[in-house]
N, C-alpha and C positions, 0 to 999 in steps of 0.2 A: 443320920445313919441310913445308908439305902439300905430297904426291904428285898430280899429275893425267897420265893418260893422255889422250891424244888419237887419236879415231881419223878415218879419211877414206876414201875410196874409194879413193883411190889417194896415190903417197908424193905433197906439191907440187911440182910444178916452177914453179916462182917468176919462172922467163923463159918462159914458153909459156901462162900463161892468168891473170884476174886473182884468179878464186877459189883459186889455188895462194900467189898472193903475198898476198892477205890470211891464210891457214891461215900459212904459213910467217912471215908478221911476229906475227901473235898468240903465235905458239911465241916467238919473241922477245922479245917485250914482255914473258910471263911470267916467263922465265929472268931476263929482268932485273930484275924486281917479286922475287927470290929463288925460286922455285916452282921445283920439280923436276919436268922434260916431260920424260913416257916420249912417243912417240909409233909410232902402226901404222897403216898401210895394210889396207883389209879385203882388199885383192884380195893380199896377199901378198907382192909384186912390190919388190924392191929398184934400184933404179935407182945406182946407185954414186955418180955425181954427185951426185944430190940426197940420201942418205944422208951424205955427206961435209957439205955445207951445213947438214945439221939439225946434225951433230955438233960443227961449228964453230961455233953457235951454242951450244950446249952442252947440245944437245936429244938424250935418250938413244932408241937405234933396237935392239932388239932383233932379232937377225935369223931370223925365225919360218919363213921359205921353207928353211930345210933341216934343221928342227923337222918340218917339213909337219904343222903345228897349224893350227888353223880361230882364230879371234878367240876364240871361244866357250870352247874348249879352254883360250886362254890365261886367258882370264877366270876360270876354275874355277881354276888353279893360282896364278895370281898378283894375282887379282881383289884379292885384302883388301891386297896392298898401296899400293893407292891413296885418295886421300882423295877424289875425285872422277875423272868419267868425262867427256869433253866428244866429243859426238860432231858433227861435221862429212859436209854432203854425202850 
């Protein structure tokens, strides 16, 4: 199964702007193509609501905000396990 991380500026919120509901149906379409989505926000920030949404889709959300890790950080530690990187925004 390739692994793809997605990252964004921030998590989507899917009812508040149209670039949140295109990120957040691409994370879709992939899971359902089979594709395992890690996905992260650069600014850190969990939103509960929209965390629950990725996860119902069955988009995995690492929660890096009480890691207090940078992107970079995580990339070093868990960079290799992905097969691609798709960066967003």
């Amino acid at each position: 199964m390739t692994r793809i991380l997605i990252i964004d500026s921030w998590i989507p919120a899917p009812d508040q702007d149209s670039g949140s509901m295109d990120t957040f149906l691409t994370m879709k379409a992939l899971v359902e193509l089979g594709y395992d989505i890690t996905f992260i926000p650069k600014d850190l920030k969990a939103k509960q609501k929209y965390v629950q949404l990725l996860e119902n889709e069955g988009v995995r959300y690492p929660d890096l905000s009480k890691a207090a890790i940078s992107i970079e950080e995580f990339l070093k530690v868990a960079g290799h396990y992905f097969d691609l990187v798709m960066l967003y925004r």
